[in-house]
C-alpha positions as CSV (number, residue, x, y, z in Angstrom):
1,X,8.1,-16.1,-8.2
2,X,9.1,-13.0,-9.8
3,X,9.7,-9.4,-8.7
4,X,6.0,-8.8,-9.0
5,X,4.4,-11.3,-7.6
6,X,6.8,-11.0,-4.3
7,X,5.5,-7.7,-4.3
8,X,1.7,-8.1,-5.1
9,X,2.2,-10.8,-2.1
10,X,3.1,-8.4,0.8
11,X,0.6,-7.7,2.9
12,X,-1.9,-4.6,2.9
13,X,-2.5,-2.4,4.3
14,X,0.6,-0.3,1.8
15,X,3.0,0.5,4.6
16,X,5.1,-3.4,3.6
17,X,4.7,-2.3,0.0
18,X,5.8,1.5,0.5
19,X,8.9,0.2,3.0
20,X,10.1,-2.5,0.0
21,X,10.0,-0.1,-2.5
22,X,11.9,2.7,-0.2
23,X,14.7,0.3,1.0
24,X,15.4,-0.7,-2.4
25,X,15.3,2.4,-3.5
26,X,18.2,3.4,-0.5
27,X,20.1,0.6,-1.1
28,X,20.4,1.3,-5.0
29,X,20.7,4.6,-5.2
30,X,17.5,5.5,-7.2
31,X,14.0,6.5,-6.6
32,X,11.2,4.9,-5.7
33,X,9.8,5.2,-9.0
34,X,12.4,3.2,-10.6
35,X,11.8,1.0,-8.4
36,X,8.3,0.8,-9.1
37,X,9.3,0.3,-13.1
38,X,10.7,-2.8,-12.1
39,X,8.6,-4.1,-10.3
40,X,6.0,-3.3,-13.2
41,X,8.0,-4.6,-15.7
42,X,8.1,-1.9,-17.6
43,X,12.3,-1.7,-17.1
44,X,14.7,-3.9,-15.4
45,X,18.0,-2.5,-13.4
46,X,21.2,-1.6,-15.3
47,X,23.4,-2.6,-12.7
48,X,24.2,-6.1,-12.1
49,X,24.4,-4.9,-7.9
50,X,20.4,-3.8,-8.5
51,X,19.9,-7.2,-8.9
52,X,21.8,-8.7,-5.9
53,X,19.6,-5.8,-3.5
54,X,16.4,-7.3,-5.3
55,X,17.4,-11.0,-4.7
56,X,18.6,-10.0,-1.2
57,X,15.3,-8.0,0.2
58,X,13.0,-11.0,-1.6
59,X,14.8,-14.2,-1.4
60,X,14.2,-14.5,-5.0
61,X,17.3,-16.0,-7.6
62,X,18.7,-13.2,-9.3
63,X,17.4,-15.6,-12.4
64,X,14.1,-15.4,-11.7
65,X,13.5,-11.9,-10.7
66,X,12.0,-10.9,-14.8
């Protein structure tokens, strides 16, 4: 499972998607739109620690988070 498919998995209505996004946002220290990148694909973190939050809040290996 990768970052985006833990997140295309959460459960609509938004509200689990919006509170993912805004806790890893908090706990890294960026915005929600960065967030969003990553989870897109479009960027990954370039912190090492980004990585640890992302495994932490999914349950996802830090390996197979991209």
């Amino acid at each position: 499972m990768t970052l985006r498919d833990y997140y295309e998995s959460l459960e609509r209505p938004m509200p689990p998607k919006k509170k993912f996004v805004k806790t890893v946002a908090e706990r890294c220290g960026v915005d929600e739109y960065t967030v969003r990148i990553w989870i897109y694909g479009k960027s990954k973190p370039s912190n090492d620690e980004y990585y640890k939050v992302l495994s932490e809040e999914t349950g996802i290996p830090v390996k197979e988070l991209f």
